[in-house]
C-alpha positions in Angstrom: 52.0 48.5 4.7 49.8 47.4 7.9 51.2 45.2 10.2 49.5 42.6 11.2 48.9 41.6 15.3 51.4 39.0 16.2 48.3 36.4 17.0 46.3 36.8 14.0 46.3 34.1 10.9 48.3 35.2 8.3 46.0 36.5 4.7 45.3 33.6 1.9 47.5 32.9 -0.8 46.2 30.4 -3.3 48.8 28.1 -4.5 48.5 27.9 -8.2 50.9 24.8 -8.8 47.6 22.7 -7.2 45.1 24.1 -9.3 47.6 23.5 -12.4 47.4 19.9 -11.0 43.5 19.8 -10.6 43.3 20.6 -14.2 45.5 18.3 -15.6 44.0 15.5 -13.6 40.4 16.3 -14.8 41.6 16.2 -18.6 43.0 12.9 -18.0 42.3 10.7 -21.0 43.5 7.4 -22.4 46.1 5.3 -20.3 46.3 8.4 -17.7 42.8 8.6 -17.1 42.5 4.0 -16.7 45.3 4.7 -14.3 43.6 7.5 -12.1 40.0 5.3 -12.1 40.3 1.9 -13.4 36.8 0.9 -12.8 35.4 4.1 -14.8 37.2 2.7 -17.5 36.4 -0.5 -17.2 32.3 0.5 -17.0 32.6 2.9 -19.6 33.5 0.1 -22.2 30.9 -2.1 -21.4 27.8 -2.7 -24.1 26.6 -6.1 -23.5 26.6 -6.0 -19.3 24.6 -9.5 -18.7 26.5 -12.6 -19.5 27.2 -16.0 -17.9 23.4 -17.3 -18.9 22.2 -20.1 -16.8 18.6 -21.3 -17.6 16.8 -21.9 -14.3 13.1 -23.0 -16.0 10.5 -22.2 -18.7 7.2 -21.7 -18.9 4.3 -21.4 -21.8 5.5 -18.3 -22.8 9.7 -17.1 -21.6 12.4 -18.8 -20.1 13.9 -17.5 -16.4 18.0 -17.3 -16.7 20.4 -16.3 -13.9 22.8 -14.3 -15.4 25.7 -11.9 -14.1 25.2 -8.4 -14.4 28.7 -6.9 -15.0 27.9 -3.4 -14.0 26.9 -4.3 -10.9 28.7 -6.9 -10.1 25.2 -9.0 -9.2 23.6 -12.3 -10.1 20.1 -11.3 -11.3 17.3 -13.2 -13.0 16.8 -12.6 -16.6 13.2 -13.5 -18.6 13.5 -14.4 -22.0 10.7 -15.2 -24.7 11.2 -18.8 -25.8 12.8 -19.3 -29.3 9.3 -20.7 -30.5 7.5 -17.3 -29.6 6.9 -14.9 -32.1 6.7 -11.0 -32.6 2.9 -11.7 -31.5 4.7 -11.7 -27.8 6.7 -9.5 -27.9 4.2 -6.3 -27.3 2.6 -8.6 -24.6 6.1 -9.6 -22.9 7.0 -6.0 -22.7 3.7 -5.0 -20.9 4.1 -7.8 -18.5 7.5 -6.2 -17.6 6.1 -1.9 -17.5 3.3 -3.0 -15.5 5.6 -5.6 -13.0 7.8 -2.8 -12.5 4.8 -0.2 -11.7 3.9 -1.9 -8.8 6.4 -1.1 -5.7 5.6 -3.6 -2.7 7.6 -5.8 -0.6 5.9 -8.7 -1.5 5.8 -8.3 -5.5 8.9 -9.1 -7.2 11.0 -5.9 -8.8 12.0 -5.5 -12.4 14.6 -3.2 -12.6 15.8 -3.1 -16.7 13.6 -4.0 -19.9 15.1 -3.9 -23.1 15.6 -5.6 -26.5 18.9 -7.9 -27.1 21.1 -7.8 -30.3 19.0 -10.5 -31.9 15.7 -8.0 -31.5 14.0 -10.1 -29.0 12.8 -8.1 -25.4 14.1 -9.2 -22.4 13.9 -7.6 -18.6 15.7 -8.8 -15.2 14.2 -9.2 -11.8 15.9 -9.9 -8.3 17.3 -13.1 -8.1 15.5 -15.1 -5.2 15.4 -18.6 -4.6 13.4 -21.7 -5.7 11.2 -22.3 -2.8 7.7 -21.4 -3.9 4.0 -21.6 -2.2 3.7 -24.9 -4.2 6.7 -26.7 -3.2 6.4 -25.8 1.2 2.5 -26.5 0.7 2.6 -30.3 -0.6 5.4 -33.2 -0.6 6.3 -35.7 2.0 6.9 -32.8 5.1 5.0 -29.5 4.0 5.6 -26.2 6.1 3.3 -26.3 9.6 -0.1 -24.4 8.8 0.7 -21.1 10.7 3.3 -20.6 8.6 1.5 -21.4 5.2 -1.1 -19.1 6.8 1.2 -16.2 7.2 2.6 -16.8 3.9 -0.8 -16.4 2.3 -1.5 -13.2 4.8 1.7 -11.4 2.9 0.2 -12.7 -0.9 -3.2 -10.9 0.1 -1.2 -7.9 0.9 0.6 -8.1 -2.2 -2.9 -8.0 -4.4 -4.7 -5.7 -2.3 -2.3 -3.1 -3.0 -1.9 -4.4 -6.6 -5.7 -4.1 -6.6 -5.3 -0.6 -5.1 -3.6 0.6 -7.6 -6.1 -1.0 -10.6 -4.7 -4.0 -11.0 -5.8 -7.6 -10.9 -3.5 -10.6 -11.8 -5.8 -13.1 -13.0 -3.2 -16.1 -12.6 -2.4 -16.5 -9.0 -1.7 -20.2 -8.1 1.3 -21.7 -5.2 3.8 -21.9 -8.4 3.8 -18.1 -9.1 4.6 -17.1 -5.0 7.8 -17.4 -3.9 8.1 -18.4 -0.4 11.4 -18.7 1.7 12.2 -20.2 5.1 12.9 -16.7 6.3 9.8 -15.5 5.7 10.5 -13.6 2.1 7.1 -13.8 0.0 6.9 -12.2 -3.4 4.0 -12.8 -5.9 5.8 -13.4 -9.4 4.5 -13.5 -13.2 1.8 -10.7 -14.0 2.0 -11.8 -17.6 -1.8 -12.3 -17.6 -2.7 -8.9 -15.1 -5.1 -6.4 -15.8 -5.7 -3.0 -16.0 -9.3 -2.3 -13.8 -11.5 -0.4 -17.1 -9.2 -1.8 -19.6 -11.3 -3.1 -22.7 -10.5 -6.5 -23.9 -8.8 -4.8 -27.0 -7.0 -3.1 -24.8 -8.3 0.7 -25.4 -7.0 2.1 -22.3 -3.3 2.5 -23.3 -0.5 1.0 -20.8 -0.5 -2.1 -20.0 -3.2 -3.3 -23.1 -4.7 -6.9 -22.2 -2.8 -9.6 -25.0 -5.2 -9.7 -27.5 -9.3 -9.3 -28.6 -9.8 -13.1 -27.9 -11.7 -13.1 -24.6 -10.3 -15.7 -22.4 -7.6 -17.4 -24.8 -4.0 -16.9 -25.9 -3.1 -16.2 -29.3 -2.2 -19.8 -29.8 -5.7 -20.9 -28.6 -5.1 -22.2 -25.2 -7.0 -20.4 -22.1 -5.4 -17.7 -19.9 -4.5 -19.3 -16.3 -4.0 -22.4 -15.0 -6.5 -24.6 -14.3 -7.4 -25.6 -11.3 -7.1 -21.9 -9.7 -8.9 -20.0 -12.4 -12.2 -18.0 -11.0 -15.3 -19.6 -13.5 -16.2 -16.6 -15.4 -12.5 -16.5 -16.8 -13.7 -19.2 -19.0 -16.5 -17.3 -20.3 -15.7 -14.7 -23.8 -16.1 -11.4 -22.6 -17.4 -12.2 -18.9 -16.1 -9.6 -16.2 -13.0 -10.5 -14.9 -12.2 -8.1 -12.1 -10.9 -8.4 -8.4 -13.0 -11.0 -7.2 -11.6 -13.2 -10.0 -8.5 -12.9 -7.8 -10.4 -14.1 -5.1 -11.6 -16.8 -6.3 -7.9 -17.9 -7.1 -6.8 -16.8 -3.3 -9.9 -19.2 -2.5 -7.9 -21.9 -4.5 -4.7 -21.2 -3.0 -5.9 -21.5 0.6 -7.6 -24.4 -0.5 -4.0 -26.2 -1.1 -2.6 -24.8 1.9 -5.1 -26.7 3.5 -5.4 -30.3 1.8 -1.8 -30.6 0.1 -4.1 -29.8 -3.2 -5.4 -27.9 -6.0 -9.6 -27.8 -5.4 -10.1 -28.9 -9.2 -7.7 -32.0 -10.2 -8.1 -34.6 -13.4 -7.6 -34.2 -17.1 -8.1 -30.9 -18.9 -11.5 -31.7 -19.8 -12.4 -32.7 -16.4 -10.9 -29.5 -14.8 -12.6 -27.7 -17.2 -15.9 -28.7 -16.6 -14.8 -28.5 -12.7 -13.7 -24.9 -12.5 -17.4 -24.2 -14.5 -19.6 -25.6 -11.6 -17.2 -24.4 -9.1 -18.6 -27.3 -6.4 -16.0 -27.1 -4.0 -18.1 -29.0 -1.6 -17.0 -29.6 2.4 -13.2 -29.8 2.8 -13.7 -31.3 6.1 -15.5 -34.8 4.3 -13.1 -34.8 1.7 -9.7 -35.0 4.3 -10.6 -35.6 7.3 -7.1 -36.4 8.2 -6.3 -32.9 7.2 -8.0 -31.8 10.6 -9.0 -28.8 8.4 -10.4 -25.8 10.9 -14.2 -25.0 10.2 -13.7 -21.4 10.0 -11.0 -21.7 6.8 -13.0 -24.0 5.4 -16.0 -21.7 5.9 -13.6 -18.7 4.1 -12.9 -21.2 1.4 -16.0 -21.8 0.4 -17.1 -18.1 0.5 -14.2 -17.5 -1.3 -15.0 -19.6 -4.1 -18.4 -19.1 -4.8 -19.5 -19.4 -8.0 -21.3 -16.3 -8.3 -18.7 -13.3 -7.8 -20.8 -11.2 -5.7 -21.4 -14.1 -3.0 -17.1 -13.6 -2.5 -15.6 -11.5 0.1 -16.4 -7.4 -0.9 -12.6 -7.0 -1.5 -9.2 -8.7 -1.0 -8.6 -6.5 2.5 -12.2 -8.6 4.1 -10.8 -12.2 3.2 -7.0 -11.3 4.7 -8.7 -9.8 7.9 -11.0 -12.7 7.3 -7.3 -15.2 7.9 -6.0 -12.5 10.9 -9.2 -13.1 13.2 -8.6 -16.7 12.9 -4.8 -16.4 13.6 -5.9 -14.5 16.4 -8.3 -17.0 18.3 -11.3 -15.1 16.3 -14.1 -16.4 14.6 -14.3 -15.4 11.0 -17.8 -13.9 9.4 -17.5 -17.0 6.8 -18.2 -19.6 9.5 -21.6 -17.5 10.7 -20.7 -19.1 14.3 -23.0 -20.3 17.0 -23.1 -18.4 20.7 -21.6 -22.2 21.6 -18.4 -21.1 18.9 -18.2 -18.1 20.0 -18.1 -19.0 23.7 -15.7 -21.6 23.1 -12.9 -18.9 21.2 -13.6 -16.6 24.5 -12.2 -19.3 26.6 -9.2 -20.5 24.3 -8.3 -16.9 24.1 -8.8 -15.9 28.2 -8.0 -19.4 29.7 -6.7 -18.2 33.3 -9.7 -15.7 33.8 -12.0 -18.4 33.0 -11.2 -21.0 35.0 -10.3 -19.2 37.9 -14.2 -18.1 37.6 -15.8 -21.3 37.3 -13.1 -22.7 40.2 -14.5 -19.9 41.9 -18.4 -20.8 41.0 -18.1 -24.2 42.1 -16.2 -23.6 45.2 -19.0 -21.4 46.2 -21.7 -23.9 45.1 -20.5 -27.2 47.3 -19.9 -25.0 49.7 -23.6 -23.7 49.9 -24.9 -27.4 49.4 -22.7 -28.4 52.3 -23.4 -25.4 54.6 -27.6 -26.4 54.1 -26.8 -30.1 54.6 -25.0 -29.5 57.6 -26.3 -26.2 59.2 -28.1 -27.8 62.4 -24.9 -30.3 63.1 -22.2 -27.4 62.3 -23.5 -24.5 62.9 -20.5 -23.4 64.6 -18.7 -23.8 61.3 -21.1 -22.2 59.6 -19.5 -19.0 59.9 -16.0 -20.6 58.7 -17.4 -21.7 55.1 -19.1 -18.0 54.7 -15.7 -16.7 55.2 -14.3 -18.9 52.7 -17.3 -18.1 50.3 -16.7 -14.8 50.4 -12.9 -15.1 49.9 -14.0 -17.5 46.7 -16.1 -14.6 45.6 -13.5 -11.9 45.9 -11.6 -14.2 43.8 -13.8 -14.1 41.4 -14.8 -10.6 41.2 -10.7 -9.9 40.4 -10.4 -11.9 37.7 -13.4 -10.2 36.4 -12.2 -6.5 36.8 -9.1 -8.3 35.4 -11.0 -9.1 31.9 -12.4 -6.1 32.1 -8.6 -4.5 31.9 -8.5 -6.5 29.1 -11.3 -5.5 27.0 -10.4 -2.2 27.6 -6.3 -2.9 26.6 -8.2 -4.7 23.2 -10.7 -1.5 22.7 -7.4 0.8 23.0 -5.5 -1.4 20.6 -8.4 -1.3 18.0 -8.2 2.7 18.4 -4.6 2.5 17.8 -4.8 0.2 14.8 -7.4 2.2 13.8 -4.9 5.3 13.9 -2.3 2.9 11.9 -4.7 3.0 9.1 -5.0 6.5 8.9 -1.7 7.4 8.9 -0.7 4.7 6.5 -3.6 5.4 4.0 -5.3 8.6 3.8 -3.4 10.1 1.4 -3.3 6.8 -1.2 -6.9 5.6 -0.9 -8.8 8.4 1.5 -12.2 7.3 1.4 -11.8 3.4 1.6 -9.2 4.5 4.4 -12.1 6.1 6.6 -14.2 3.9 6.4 -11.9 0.9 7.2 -10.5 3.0 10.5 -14.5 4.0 11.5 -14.9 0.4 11.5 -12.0 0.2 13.7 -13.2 2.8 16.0 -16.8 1.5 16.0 -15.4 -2.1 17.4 -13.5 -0.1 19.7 -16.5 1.9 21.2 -18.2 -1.5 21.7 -15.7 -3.2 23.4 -15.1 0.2 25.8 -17.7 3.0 25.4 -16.0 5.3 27.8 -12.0 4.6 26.0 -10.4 7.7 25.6 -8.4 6.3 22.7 -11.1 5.0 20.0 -13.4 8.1 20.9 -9.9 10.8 20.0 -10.3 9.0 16.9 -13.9 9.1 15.8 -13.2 13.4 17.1 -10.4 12.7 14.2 -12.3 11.2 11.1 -14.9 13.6 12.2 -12.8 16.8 11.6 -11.3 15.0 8.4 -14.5 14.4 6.8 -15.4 17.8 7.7 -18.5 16.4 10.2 -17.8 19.4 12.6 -21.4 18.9 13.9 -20.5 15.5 15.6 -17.4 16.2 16.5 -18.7 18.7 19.0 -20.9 15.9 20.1 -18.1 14.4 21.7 -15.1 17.0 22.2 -11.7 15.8 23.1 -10.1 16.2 26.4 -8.2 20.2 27.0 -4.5 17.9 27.3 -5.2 16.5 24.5 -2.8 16.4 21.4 -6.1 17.4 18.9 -7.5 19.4 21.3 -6.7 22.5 19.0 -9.3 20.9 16.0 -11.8 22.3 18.6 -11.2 25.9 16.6 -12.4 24.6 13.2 -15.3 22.9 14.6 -16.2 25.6 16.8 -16.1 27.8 13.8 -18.1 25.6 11.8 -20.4 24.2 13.9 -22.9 23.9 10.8 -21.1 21.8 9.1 -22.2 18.0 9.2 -20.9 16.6 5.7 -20.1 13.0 4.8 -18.9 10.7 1.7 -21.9 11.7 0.1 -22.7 14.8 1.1 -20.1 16.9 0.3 -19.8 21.1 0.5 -19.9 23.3 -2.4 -15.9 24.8 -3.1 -17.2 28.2 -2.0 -18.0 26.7 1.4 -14.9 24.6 0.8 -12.7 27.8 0.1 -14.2 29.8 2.7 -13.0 27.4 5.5 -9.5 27.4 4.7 -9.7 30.6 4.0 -10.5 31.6 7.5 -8.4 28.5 9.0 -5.0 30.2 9.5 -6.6 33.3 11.8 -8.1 30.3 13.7 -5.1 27.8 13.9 -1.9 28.4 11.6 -0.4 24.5 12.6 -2.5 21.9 11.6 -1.2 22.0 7.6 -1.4 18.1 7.7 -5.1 18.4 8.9 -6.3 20.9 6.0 -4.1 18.3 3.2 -6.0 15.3 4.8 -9.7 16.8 4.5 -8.7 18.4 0.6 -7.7 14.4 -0.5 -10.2 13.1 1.3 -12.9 16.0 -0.6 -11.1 15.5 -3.6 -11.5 11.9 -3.9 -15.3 12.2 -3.0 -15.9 14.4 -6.1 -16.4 13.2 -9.7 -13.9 15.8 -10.8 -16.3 18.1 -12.5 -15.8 21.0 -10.1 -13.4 23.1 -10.6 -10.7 22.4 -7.3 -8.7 25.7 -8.5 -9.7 27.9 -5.5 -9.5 25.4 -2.6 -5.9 24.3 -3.7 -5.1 28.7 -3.8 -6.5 28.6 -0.4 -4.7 25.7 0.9 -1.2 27.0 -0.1 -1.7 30.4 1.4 -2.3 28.4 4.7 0.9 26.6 4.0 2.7 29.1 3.6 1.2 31.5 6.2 -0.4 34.4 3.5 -3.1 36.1 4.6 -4.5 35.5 0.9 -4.0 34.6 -2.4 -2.0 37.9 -3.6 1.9 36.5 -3.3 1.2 34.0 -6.2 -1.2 33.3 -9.2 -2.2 30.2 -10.2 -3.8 29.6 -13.9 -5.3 26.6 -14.5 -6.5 25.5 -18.2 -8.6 22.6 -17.9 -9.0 22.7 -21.9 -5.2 22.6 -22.7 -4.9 20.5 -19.4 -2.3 22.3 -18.3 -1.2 25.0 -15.2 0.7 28.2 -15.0 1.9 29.0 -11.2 4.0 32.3 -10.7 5.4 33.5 -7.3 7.8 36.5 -6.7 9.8 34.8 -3.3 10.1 31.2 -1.7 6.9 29.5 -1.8 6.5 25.8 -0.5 4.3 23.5 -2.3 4.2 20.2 -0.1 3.6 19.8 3.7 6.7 18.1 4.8 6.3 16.8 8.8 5.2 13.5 10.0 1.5 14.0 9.2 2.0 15.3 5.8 2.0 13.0 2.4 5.1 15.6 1.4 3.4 15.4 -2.2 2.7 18.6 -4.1 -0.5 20.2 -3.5 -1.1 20.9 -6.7 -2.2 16.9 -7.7 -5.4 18.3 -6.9 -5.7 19.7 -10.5 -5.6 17.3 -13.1 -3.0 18.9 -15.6 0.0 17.3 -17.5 1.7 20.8 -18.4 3.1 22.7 -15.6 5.0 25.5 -16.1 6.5 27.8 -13.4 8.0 31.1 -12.7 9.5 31.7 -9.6 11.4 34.4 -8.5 13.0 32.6 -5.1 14.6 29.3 -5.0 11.8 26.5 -6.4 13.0 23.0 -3.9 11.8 20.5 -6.8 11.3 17.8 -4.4 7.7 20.0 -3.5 6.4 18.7 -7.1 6.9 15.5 -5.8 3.8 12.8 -7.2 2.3 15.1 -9.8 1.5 13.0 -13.0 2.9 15.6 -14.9 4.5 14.5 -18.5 5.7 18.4 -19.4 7.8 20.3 -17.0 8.5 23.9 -17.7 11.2 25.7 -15.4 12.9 28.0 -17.9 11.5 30.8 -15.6 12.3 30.0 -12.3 15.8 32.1 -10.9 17.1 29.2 -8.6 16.5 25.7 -8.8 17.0 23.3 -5.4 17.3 19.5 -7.1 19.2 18.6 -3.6 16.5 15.5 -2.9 15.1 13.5 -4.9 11.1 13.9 -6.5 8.8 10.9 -7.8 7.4 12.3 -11.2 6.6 8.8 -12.5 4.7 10.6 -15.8 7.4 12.8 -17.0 8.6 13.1 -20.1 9.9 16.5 -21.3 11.4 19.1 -18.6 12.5 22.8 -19.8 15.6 24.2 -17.5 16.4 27.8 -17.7 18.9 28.9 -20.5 22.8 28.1 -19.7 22.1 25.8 -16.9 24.6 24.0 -15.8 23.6 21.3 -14.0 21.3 19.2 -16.0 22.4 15.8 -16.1 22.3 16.7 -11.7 18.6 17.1 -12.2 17.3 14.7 -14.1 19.1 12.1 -11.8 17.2 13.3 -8.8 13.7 12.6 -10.9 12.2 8.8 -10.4 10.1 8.6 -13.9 9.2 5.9 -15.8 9.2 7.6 -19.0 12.4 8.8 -20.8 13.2 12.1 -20.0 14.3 15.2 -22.6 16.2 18.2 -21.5 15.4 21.4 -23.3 17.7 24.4 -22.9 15.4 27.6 -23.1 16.1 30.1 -25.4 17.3 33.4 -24.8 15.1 36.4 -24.8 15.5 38.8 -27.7 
């Protein structure tokens, strides 16, 4: 026997009277196991979970209860169809629900359960907020100061740009349906009447189908809105009701946060007939004790127009439209005078200006005094030049002063500019280019020579694959994109834009040859394949540019250490690798989605030799999910596969109720074990 040295730990012994233990604690049932975890037990016998039913108001269509949820321990809102609603709603209340909950903003309210009760009748619950809406702070006795109504209504245009980004229009915005707090909580609420953007009026498209064939009315014959805020061609059978419908409603809205009032009051008939002609007319003449600015009412009426394409191009223009006037800006709306314009520069640079024009007419008396006087006081002649000059020094500060301030303003326009990039070149690519170009261009005006707005044209340059103009203007050597210089350099040809796109050999060929030239700029090559992606018409087949862009993520000189199959028939993909391979570029710049979105499939299957991290496949629209190949599965994060419906785990694995928690779908998800070979 070897003896051990007196200071070393002595060798393991497992005690088996605690694993004895362990297992007698795990098959726990009945009393034993309510003793060990009471409120396991108490969960686990739980079927109806929402109780304590307190109706807090009804509309045409459901009722709104606040009710406890037991398994939560929360007070939530519950919406109901009224007992006098049919299963003609019931489709239609469901929809309003799936499609609620598809949309994930701050300022849209959340549905977090749909189902049908024990008396087969849908329900779903929302957050419970309070009952302070646009409405209510906007009229009454004491409404909420402008500002604050006008920061309200910045959130709401927010809330439907990114609804609108996403395909959807809500077609009944008015004050009642936005909840508005004192603490600045806004949330845009009933989507009963949205709309899928292509959607037929039958409701072709699938999820969510419009309520029924009947143009503009209900089932029951009455017309879809509320009057007063409804855009005029929502009145017309089968007339286009798209986005700018929604502006004409955020028109409306403003127009209450204005006057205290809907623009179209009276009887039905008379609203009716209002909301047709869509005569507005000046705001200013109609309250004038409103002290109504011209510039909102200028956005008003532009809003509001009767003929859609006289509105704003898109919900984004009229809320940048609101931010130049919260700003000391004027808006395009108002088409202002030089007079206007000169009047917002001296409201917004008060101390420059009147410093100057102190300065101006100090120098002025003093000239008229110093000609009046020159024979008698010429000895004091020299005095007043002195203070002249002094005056004019002055002046000249304060102007090198505003100067420092159109350049601080040029930089922060290149920064927002930058902001806009980052926050949406992967979601909406080509509207995000053009939006920061603007940016830059107002930059560049304000500062020609400003470092900042010109590293971001060299950026959206390089992005768009416009290598040719980026060379125009290369970045400084200490600069952080100074390394773009080696694409450019190495395809100086290249001068492509939205429209003008290159062919996927050329496409293929540059990333191709991008790792010998600079192996770290994987967010760079993502950013130019989304934006070249969402330029196509998705006729081209994108299967070798995505090949070459995961060999540059993963550092292979080529294609040879995985195959990719893609069958644009069966709409589906086979990918095989034989090690670790990643899928998604995961840093700062990167959208850490899976590359592979740039194929449209729903069938993936993979066979991977090396661990597969499934949060890589994360925002593929993938419905089938085929994994029975792959040797080792990381499910240690979790992955947004909103599509999925049917996932296939290798046979005998262990851990599947593990996975499917870590998936966010919004289908129901089946497990299928995979057979064994032979």
């Amino acid at each position: 026997m070897t003896k051990l040295p007196p200071d070393s730990d002595p060798p393991y012994r497992p005690d088996y009277r605690l694993h004895s233990a362990f297992r007698e604690a795990v098959n726990l049932s009945g009393d034993g196991l309510e003793t060990l975890c009471p409120s396991y037990t108490e969960l686990s016998a739980m079927e109806d979970h929402y109780d304590d039913a307190v109706l807090l108001g009804s509309g045409a269509v459901k009722d709104v209860y606040k009710t406890f949820n037991r398994r939560t321990k929360s007070w939530v809102a519950m919406a109901r169809l009224r007992s006098d609603r049919g299963p003609e709603f019931y489709d239609w209340f469901i929809h309003e629900a799936w499609l609620t909950a598809s949309l994930n903003h701050p300022n849209i309210i959340k549905v977090h359960d749909v189902g049908v009760d024990e008396d087969g009748r849908p329900y779903f619950v929302m957050d419970l907020k309070g009952n302070s809406t646009l409405a209510d702070r906007s009229t009454g006795v004491e409404p909420s100061p402008q500002r604050e109504l006008l920061d309200v209504f910045v959130k709401v245009c927010d809330a439907v740009a990114y609804a609108q980004s996403k395909g959807v229009v809500h077609l009944d915005l008015k004050p009642e349906n936005i909840q508005a707090d004192e603490f600045g909580e806004v949330l845009v609420c009933d989507w009963g009447l949205a709309k899928v953007m292509g959607e037929t009026e039958e409701g072709e498209n699938g999820f969510p189908p419009s309520l029924s064939p009947l143009g503009n009315t209900t089932l029951v014959g009455q017309i879809k809105g509320s009057l007063g805020y409804l855009a005029p061609e929502q009145l017309i059978p089968g007339a286009t009701k798209d986005f700018r419908s929604d502006l004409f409603a955020l028109g409306c809205v403003l127009h209450q946060i204005l006057t205290g009032q809907a623009p179209f009051c009276g009887t039905v008939d008379e609203r009716i007939d209002a909301t047709k002609r869509a005569e507005i007319g000046s705001l200013r003449k109609k309250y004038p004790e409103r002290n109504i600015p011209e510039a909102l009412e200028a956005v008003v009426l532009k809003s509001t127009s009767p003929d859609p394409d006289d509105r704003y191009a898109s919900v984004v223009e009229l809320r940048q439209e609101i931010a130049k006037f919260l700003g000391g800006y004027s808006t395009l709306a108002e088409k202002p005078s030089f007079v206007r314009e000169a009047r917002l520069f001296v409201a917004r640079n008060q101390v420059p200006v009147l410093v100057s024009m102190v300065a101006i007419v100090a120098i002025s008396v003093l000239g008229v005094l110093s000609v009046q006087r020159v024979r008698q006081q010429r000895a004091r002649a020299s005095h007043f030049a002195s203070q002249a000059d002094a005056a004019k020094s002055l002046y000249q500060d304060e102007r090198e002063r505003s100067e420092q301030q159109l350049e601080a303003l040029a930089k922060d326009l290149a920064t927002s500019a930058s902001e806009v990039k980052k926050l949406g070149i992967y979601l909406n690519p080509v509207e995000t280019v053009r939006e920061a170009r603007k940016l830059v261009a107002s930059a560049l005006k304000l500062n020609p020579v400003s470092h900042n707005a010109k590293l971001q044209q060299f950026s959206l340059d390089c992005i768009t694959l416009n290598f040719n103009s980026a060379l125009q203007s290369p970045v400084r050597p200490q600069s952080r994109l100074h390394d773009y210089l080696l694409f450019a350099e190495a395809f100086p040809e290249f001068d492509f834009s939205e429209h003008d796109r290159p062919t996927i050999s050329q496409l293929t060929h540059c990333f191709q040859q991008a790792y010998q030239l600079n192996p770290n700029r994987r967010a760079l090559l993502e950013r130019i394949a989304a934006y070249d992606h969402t330029t196509r018409d998705g006729a081209d087949d994108y299967t070798p540019v995505v090949k070459a862009l995961l060999s540059y993520i993963n550092g292979f000189p080529d294609d040879s250490g995985f195959q990719l199959n893609f069958d644009a028939e069966r709409s589906s993909l086979h990918f095989r690798c034989d090690a670790a391979i990643r899928l998604a570029v995961w840093n700062d710049w990167g959208s850490n989605d899976c590359v592979l979105r740039f194929l449209p499939f729903r069938s993936l299957s993979i066979d991977s030799a090396g661990p597969l991290f499934l949060h890589d496949l994360s925002g593929l629209q993938v419905e089938r999910l085929d994994l029975s190949d792959c040797q080792t599965l990381v499910a240690n994060q979790q992955v947004q596969l909103p599509q999925l419906r049917q996932i296939i785990v290798p046979d005998g694995f262990v851990d599947s109720d593990s996975l499917v928690k870590q998936i966010r779908s919004n289908q129901r998800i089946d497990v299928i074990d995979s057979p064994e070979e032979g």
